[in-house]
TIMAR-100595 format. One line per field, with one value per residue (C-alpha): x, y negated, z. Coordinates in steps of 0.05 Angstrom, whole numbers, padded with zeros to 5 digits. Example, Ala and Ser with C-alpha at 12.3 -4.5 7.8 and 13.67 -1.06 7.14 Angstrom:
px	[00246,00273]
py	[00090,00021]
pz	[00156,00143]
This chain:
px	[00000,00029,00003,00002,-00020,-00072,-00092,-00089,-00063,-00100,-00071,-00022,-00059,-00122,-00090,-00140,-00145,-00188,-00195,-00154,-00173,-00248,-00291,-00331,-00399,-00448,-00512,-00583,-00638,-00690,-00752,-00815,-00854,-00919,-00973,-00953,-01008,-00997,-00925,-00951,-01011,-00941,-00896,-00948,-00974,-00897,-00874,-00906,-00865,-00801,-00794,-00803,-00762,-00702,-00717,-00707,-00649,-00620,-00622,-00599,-00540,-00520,-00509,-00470,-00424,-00410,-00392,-00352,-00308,-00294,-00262,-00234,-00161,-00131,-00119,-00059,-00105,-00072,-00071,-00135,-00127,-00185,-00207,-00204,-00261,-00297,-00324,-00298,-00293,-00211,-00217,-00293,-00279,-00305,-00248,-00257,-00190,-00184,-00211,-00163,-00171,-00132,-00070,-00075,-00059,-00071,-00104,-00165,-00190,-00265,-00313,-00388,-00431,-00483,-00526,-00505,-00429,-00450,-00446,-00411,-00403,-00477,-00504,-00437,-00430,-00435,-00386,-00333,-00339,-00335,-00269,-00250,-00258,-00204,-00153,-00167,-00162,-00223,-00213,-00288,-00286,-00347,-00380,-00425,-00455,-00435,-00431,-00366,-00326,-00253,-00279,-00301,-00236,-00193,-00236,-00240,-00161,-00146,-00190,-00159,-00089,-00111,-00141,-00081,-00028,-00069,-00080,00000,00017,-00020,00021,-00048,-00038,00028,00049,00081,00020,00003,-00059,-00107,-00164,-00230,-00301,-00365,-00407,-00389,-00341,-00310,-00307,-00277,-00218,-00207,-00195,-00158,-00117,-00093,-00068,-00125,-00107,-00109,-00086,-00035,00029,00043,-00027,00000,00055,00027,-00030,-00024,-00081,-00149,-00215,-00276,-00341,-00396,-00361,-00411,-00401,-00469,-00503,-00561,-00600,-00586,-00586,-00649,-00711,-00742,-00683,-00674,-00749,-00769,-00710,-00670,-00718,-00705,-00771,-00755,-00695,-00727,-00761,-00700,-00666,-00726,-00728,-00651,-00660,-00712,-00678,-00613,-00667,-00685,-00611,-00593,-00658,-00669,-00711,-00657,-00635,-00703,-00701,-00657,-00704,-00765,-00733,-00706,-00785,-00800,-00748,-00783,-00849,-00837,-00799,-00850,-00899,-00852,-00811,-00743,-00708,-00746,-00718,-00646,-00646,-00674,-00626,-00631,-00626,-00547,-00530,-00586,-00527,-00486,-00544,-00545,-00505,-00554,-00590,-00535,-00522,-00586,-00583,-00521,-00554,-00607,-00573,-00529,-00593,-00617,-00557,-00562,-00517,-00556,-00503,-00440,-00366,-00323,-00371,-00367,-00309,-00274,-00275,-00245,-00196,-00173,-00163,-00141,-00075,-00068,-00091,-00012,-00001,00030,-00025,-00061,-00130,-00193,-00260,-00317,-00380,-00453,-00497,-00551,-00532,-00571,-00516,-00452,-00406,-00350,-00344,-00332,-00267,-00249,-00234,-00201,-00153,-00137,-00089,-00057,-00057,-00036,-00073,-00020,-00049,-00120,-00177,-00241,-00292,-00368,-00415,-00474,-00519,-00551,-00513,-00534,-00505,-00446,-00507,-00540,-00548,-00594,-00653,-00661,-00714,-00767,-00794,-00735,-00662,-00651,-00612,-00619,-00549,-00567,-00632,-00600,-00546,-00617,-00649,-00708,-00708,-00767,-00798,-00749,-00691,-00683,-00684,-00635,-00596,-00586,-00574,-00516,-00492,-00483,-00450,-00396,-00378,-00366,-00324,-00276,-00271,-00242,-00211,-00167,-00138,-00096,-00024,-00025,-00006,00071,00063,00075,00054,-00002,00018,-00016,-00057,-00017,-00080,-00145,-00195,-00264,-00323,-00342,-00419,-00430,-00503,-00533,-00571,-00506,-00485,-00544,-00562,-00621,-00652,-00635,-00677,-00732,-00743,-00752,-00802,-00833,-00825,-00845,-00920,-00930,-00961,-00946,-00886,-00835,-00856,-00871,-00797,-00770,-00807,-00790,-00716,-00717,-00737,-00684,-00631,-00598,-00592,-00553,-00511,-00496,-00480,-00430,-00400,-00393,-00372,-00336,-00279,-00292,-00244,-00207,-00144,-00114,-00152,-00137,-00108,-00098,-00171,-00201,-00160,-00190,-00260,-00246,-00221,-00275,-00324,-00283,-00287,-00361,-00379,-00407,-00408,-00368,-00434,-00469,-00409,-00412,-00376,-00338,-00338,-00293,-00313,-00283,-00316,-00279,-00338,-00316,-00372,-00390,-00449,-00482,-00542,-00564,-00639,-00634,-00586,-00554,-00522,-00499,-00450,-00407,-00381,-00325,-00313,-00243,-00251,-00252,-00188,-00152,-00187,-00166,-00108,-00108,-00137,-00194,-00202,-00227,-00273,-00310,-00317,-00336,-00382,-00415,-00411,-00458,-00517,-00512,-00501,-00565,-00605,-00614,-00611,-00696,-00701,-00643,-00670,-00743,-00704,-00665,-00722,-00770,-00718,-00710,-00787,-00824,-00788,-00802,-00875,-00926,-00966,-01033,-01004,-00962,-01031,-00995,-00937,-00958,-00958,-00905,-00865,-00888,-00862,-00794,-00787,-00796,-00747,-00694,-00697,-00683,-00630,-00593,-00604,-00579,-00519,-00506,-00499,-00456,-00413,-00404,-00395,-00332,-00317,-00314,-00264,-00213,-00226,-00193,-00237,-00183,-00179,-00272,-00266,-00208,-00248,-00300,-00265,-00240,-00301,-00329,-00270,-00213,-00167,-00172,-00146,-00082,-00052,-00112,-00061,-00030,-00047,-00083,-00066,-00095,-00103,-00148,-00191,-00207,-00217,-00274,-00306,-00304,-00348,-00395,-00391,-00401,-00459,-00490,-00481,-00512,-00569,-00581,-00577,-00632,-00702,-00763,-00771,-00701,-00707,-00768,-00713,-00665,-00720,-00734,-00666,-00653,-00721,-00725,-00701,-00701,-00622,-00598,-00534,-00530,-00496,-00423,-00395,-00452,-00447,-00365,-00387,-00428,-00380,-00332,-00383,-00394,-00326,-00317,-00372,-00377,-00415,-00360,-00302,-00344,-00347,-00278,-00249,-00303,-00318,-00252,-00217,-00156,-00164,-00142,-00076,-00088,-00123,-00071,-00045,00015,-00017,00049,00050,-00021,-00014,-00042,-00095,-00062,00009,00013,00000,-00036,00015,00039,00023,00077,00059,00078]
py	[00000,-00062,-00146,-00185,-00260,-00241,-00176,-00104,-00053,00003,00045,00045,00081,00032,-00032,-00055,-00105,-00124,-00179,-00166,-00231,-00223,-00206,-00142,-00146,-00136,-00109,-00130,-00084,-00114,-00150,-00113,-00129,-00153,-00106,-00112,-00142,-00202,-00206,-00205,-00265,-00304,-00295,-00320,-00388,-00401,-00403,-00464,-00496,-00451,-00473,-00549,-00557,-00518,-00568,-00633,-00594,-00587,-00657,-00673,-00633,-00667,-00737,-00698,-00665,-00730,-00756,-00692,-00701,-00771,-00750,-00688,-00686,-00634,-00572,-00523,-00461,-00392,-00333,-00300,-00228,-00183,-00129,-00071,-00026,-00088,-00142,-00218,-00275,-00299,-00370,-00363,-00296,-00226,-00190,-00110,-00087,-00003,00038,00042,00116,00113,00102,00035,00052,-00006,-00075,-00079,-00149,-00130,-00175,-00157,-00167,-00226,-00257,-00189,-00216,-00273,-00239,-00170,-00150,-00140,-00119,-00074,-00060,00021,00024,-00021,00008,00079,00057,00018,00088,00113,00070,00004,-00058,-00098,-00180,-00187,-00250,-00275,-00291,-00349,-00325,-00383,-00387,-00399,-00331,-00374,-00413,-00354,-00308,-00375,-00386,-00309,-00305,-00371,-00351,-00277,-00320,-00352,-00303,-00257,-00306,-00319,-00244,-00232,-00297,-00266,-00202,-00161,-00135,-00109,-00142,-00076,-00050,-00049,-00089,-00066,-00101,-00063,-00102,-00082,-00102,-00177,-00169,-00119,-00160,-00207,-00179,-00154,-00230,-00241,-00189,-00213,-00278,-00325,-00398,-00414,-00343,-00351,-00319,-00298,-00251,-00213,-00205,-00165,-00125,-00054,-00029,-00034,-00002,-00023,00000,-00012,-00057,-00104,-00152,-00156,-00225,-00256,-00261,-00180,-00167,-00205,-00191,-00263,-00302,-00346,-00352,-00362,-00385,-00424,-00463,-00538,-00558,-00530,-00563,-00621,-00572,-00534,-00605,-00619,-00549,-00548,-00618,-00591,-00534,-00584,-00626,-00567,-00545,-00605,-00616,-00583,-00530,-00479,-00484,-00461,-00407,-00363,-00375,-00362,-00291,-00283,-00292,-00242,-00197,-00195,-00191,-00126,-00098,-00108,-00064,-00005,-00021,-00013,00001,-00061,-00106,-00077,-00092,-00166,-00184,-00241,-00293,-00305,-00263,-00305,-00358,-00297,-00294,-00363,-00354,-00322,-00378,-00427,-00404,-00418,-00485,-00492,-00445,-00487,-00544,-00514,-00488,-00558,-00589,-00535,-00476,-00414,-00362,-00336,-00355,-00334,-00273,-00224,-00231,-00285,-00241,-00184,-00222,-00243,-00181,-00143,-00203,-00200,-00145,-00119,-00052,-00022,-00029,00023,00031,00069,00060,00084,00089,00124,00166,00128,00059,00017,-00047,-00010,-00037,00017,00059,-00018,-00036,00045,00031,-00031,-00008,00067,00044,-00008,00040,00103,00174,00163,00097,00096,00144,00144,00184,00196,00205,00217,00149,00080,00025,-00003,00062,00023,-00030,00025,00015,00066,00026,00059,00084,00026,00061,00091,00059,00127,00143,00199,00235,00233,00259,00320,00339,00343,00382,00323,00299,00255,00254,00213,00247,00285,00225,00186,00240,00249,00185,00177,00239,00192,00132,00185,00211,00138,00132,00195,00179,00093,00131,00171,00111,00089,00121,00178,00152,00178,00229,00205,00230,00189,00144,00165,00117,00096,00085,00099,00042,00040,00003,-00039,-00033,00020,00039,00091,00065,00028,00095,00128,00168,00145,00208,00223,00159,00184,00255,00242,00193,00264,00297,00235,00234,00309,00288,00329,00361,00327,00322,00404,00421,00379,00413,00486,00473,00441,00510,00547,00490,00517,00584,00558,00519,00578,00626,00575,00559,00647,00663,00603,00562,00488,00434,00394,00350,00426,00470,00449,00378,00358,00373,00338,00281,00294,00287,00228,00187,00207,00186,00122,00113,00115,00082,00128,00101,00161,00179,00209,00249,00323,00385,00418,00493,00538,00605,00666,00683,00703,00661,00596,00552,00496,00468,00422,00419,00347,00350,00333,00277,00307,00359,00351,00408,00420,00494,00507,00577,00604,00621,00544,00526,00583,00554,00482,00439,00392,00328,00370,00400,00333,00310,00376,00348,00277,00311,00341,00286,00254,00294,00257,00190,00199,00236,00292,00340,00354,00370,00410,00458,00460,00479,00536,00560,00565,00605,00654,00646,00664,00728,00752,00740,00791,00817,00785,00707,00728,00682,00625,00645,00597,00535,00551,00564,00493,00471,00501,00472,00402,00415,00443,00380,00344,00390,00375,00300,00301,00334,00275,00231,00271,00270,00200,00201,00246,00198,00138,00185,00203,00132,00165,00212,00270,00300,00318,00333,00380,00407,00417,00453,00499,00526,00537,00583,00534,00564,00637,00635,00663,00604,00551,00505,00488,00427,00430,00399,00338,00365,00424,00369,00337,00389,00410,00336,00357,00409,00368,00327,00398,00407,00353,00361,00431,00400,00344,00406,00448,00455,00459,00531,00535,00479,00531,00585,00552,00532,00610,00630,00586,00611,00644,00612,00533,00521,00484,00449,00419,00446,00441,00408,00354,00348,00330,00283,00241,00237,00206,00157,00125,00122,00079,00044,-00034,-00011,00034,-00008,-00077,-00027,-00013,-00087,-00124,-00089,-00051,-00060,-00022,00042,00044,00061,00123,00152,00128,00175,00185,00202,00215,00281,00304,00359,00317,00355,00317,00316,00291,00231,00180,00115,00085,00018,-00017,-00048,-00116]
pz	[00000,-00022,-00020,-00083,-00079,-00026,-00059,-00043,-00091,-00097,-00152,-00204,-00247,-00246,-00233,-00191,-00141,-00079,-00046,00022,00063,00050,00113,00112,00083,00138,00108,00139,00153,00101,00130,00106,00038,00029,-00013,-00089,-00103,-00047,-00085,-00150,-00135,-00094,-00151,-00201,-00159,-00146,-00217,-00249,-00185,-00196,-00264,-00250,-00194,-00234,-00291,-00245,-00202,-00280,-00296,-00230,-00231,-00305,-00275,-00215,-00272,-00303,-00239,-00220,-00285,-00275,-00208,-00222,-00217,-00276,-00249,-00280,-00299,-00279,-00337,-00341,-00318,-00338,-00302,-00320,-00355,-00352,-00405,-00387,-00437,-00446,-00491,-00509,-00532,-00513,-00486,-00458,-00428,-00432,-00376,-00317,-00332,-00399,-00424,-00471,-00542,-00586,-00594,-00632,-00671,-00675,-00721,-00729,-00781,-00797,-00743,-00694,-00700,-00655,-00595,-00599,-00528,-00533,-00598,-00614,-00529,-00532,-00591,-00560,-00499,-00514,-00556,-00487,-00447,-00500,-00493,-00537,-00522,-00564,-00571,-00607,-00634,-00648,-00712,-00722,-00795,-00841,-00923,-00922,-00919,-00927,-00851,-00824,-00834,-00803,-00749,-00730,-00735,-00694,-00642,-00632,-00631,-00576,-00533,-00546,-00529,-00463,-00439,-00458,-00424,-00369,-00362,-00369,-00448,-00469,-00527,-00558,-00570,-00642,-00668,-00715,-00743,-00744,-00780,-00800,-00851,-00856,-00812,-00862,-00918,-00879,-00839,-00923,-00935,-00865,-00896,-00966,-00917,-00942,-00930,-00855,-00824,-00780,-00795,-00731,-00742,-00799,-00780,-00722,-00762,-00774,-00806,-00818,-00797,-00847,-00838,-00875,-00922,-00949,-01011,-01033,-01045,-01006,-01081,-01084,-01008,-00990,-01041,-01063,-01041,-01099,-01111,-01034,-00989,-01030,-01079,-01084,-01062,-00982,-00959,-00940,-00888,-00881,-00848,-00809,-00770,-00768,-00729,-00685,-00668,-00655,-00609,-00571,-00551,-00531,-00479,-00405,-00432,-00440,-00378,-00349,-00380,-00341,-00281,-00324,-00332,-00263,-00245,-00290,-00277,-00194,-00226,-00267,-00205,-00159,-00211,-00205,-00271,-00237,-00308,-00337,-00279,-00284,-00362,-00345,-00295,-00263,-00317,-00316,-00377,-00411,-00435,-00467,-00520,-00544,-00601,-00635,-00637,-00642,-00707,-00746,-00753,-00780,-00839,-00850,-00858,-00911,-00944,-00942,-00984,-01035,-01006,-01030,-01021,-01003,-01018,-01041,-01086,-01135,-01187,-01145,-01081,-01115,-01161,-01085,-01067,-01125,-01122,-01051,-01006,-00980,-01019,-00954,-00904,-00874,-00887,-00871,-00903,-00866,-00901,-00883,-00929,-00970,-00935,-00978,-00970,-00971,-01019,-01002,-01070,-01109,-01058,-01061,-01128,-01129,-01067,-01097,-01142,-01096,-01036,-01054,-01025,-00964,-00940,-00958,-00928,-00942,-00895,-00905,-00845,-00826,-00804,-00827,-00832,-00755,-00731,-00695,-00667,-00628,-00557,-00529,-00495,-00414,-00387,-00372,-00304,-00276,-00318,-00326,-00401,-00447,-00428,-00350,-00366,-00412,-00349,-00309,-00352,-00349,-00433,-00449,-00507,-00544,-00527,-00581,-00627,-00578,-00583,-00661,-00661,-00601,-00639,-00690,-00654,-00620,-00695,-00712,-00653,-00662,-00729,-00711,-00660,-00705,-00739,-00676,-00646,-00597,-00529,-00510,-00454,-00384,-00326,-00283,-00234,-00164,-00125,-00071,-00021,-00020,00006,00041,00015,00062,00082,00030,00019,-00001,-00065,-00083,-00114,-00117,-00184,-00210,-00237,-00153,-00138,-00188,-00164,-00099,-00119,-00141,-00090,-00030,-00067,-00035,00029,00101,00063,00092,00159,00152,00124,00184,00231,00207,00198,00268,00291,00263,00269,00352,00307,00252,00296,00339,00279,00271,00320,00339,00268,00240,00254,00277,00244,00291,00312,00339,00285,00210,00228,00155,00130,00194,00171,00109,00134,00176,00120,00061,00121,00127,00054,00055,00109,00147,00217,00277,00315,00242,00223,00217,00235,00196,00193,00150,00144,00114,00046,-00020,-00066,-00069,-00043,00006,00040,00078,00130,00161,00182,00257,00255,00326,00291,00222,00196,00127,00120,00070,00052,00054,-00025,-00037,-00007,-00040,-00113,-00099,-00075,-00021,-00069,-00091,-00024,-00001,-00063,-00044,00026,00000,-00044,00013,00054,-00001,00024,00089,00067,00016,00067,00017,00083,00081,00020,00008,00069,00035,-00034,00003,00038,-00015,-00064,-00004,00020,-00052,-00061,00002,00007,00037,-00021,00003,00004,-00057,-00085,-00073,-00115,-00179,-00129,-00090,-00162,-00188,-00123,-00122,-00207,-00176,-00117,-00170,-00211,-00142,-00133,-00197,-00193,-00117,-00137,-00192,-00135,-00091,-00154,-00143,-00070,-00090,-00145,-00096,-00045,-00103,-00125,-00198,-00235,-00256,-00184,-00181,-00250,-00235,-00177,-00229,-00284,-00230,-00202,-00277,-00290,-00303,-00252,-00210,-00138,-00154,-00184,-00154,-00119,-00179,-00217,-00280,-00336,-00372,-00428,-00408,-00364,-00432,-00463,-00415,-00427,-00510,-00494,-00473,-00543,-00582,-00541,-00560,-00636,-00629,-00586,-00649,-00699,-00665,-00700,-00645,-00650,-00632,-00574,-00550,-00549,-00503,-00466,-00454,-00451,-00398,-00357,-00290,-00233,-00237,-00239,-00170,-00204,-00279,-00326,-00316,-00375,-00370,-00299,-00311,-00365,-00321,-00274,-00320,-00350,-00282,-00266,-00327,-00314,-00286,-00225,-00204,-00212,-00178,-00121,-00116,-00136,-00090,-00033,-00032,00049,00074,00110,00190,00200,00219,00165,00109,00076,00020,-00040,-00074,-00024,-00050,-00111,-00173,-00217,-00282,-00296,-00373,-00408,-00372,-00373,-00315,-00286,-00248,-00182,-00168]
């Protein structure tokens, strides 16, 4: 553990940084709600007034501003340093620096197409970010659609000059990494002209570019693009129009009313919640992203002004484009040329042939897939109830009726991916760099990891009335029974009995919170099956048992995500349910034949308390997740108990290369699940009958657990609420066997 200009370093690997000086967040019980309909009728009488008093507070803060300026002394500004995994805006520009769990490979220029180009963190977000989870840095420099292709290619380059000598000044982005520029659709055709050098391309950009992605390269005309253009939009008799809505529009941006409007959708945003629409709310926010969006507006009337003085289509077009690039696309530059079947405005096969004989077969690939030409635009929409997304619902087992259209078309996106993917240098090997301390998240709450399919079933399962309170009440019974069979036949973890794994249990409680008088027991017990569970109904006596056959399967890192994982029960009270899901699969097959009647309910019953099961688990995933704090040592865990490693050489650590290889699995399933016909969708429906399954499916369950620890959520955690661990409980991670021992790079620590 180590101090850096008032931050804590948590881990090489990651790169991330806490906040050491900040005081511990000390969470509130919440007061209680009002009926939804008494919120609903408040919510609605207070937002006439919500919205006026922002507008006034709005104009009132403009004259403050002024003032502000006037007085402001300049201030030297320090390099921006963006976090990693996460989106942040470097010099107006979209950055996304790699995932802290990948080695960076390259630097990617990303320009979008027409209108979408505007603001590409959002409209391109899945495609960048799944590249960002492989290694890539993306600078996504944003394109406000104009006729003139010649201003668009100079703007686009001086603004990635900008924001790349920032982030190197910085020290965040190495400036050995190689650059490549990667467009679509307009943004195609114009990283083509930002290649051949066009006048205003900085030097210092070529210089560094080497290669090029295009995808759906685009040439085409508005007049053959658009039907009716010349005989609608761009007739003489409009413009005058064209100037007047193009000044209205200008009138509007520059009044208060914008600025309302992030409160008008924070009020909505509380309205939706309040009816149950949790996924709704989550996709509204709370009105600050609203600003991110108004490029897309910002753009228009710039168009219609051109429109207005007689612009009716693009420059430079047709025979002058290509003339530019037949002279002066460089004959040595890599290129690849992606292109989708039956894409309507795909102009691929004309620059195929104009590059074939410049290129050579060594430089120039050309690769045919299967999609529309929005394929890299699609963000799959969540779940309005719930948030829930298509791949959480498929490791539950839960699909919608969507799904299998979400999934054809993610199946899509990912081929797009693998295939940019491709175009970039293989990472040297290295081994990872170990985290050299673990921190706890201070005031850590349950739902601030919480799965939501988790959230959702027990939803289900809460609108069975007297259930709960029965299960409690029958597990109480046996509960002086269980704890003596353990403590007669067990061995009880403890500063004299395994000393390193009750160190290992104090700290993954320390990690989440989990205040001394709720922690369990720990019980080992001799067993060959590797296996370990957890019981936590009365909250007196809370125990985890870890089977023998575990700790010969897993070294010591593992070890403990197991008993984080575990530990996840008790932090998400999952300990009721769990005991009414093990005592109906024991209880139905051992019913007397008279009451054997009430198989069919009780079976309906234990199918809902199996999908709880496999959505609980998801979030003891996490809990693991947020003890390793680095995703390779659950996953690891993971791969091991699905046949990855036999307890003759368990202790050793696996390799990275077979971990990733267990998350491709997961990608093959999913182009065999976007093959399958219904009838053969009824199949693996029957196949997979019988007994509801109490854990997903292994591969999917790995693959969610590396989503979220790429995700924003996880890292905020970490980088916000991150405080050191008592001294005690430190440990040197450099001692603990690592599960990967190739080719992540390492981070220096300051």
């Amino acid at each position: 553990m180590s101090l850096s200009h008032g931050q804590l370093v948590l881990s090489k690997s990651t790169s991330q940084h806490v906040q050491a000086s900040q005081p511990r967040q000390i969470q509130t019980l919440p007061k209680p709600q009002p009926p939804v309909r008494q919120r609903w009728s408040v919510a609605l009488t207070l937002t006439p007034c919500v919205l006026l008093g922002q507008r006034r507070s709005a104009r009132h803060c403009r004259v403050s501003r002024r003032s502000e300026i006037i007085a402001t002394v300049p201030v030297v500004e320090e390099p921006p340093c963006p976090s990693p995994g996460r989106w942040s805006t470097v010099k107006d520009v979209p950055v996304l620096r790699p995932s802290p769990n990948s080695s960076p490979r390259a630097v990617v220029h990303f320009i979008g197409g027409a209108f979408f180009g505007a603001v590409p963190q959002w409209t391109y977000r899945s495609f960048l970010s799944e590249l960002g989870r492989r290694g890539i840095w993306v600078i996504a420099t944003p394109l406000l659609t104009s006729f003139d292709h010649l201003k668009l290619a100079k703007e686009a380059t001086e603004a990635f000059e900008k924001t790349y000598a920032e982030l190197v000044r910085g020290g965040s982005l190495d400036s050995t990494l190689p650059v490549y520029g990667v467009g679509h659709s307009m943004g195609a055709l114009l990283s083509a002209l930002i290649a051949c050098r066009t006048e205003g391309v900085p030097a210092t950009y070529s210089e560094r570019l080497q290669g090029q992605t295009l995808l759906c390269y685009n040439s085409q005309s508005l007049a053959g693009a658009v039907p009716g253009w010349r005989e609608l939009w761009a007739r003489e008799e409009f413009r005058p129009t064209f100037r007047n809505l193009a000044e209205l529009l200008d009138a509007g941006a520059e009044s208060g009313v914008p600025e309302v409007l992030p409160e008008l959708v924070h009020v909505a945003s509380l309205l939706v919640r309040s009816a149950g629409l949790e996924g709704l709310a989550n996709t509204l926010g709370d009105g600050s992203r609203l600003s991110e969006f108004q490029p897309l507006l910002l753009q228009v009337p710039p168009l219609l002004k051109d429109l207005a003085k007689g612009v009716d289509d693009f420059a430079p077009l047709g025979s002058d484009l290509y003339s530019c690039l037949e002279a002066d696309y460089p004959s040595n530059l890599p290129v690849k040329l992606v292109k989708f079947a039956g894409d309507a405005f795909d102009s691929t096969p004309r620059l195929e042939g104009l590059l074939k004989g410049r290129q050579g077969g060594a430089l120039l690939e050309v690769v045919e897939l299967t999609g529309s030409h929005i394929t890299a635009n699609f963000n799959e929409p969540l779940d309005l109830r719930d948030g829930t997304d298509m791949l959480g619902r498929a490791a539950l087992g839960a699909e919608g009726p969507m799904d299998a259209a979400l999934w054809r078309v993610s199946s899509e996106l990912l081929s797009l991916v693998k295939t940019v993917q491709s175009f970039f240098p293989v990472p040297a090997d290295s081994e990872i760099a170990k985290a050299e301390a673990i921190v706890r998240i201070g005031g850590l709450q349950a739902d601030d990891f919480r799965h939501p399919l988790d959230r959702r079933q027990t939803q289900v399962l809460d609108r069975l009335p007297g259930l709960s309170a029965a299960v409690r009440q029958v597990v109480s019974l046996a509960d002086l029974a269980i704890y003596q069979d353990n403590i007669s036949s067990s061995v009880l973890v403890g500063e004299r009995q395994y000393p390193k794994l009750n160190t290992m249990l104090r700290r993954a409680c320390a990690v989440l919170d989990i205040p001394k008088d709720r922690q369990p027991e720990l019980y080992i017990r001799q067993n060959p099956i590797p296996n370990a569970y957890t019981l936590a109904v009365q909250t007196d006596r809370p125990f985890i048992v870890v089977r023998t056959g575990l700790l010969d399967l897993m070294d010591d890192a593992e070890v403990e995500a197991v008993i984080a994982h575990e530990l996840g029960h008790l932090k998400c009270d999952h300990g009721t349910w769990l005991s009414a899901a093990n005592i109906l699969v024991l209880g139905t097959s051992l019913l007397p034949l008279p009451a054997r009647v009430l198989r069919p309910l009780l079976e309906r019953l234990q199918e809902d308390l199996g999908a709880w099961q496999r959505a609980a688990e998801l979030s003891c995933d996490r809990a693991a997740l947020l003890v390793a704090q680095e995703p390779w040592v659950p996953l690891s865990a993971m791969l091991k108990l699905s046949g990855g490693a036999s307890s003759k050489n368990g202790g050793q650590a696996l390799k990275l290369q077979q971990i990733e290889a267990f998350l491709e699995q997961a990608d093959r399933y999913d182009e065999a699940r976007a093959k399958e016909s219904q009838l053969q969708a009824m199949l693996r429906s029957t196949l997979g009958g019988g007994r509801p399954r109490t854990h997903p499916m292994p591969v999917l369950r790995a693959r969610e657990i590396r989503r979220w620890a790429d995700s924003e959520e996880f890292l905020q955690l970490l980088q916000e609420r991150g405080m050191p661990l008592p001294t005690e409980l430190l440990c040197d991670k450099e001692k603990l066997p690592l599960p990967v021992t190739d080719y992540l790079s390492q981070v220096e620590v300051p």
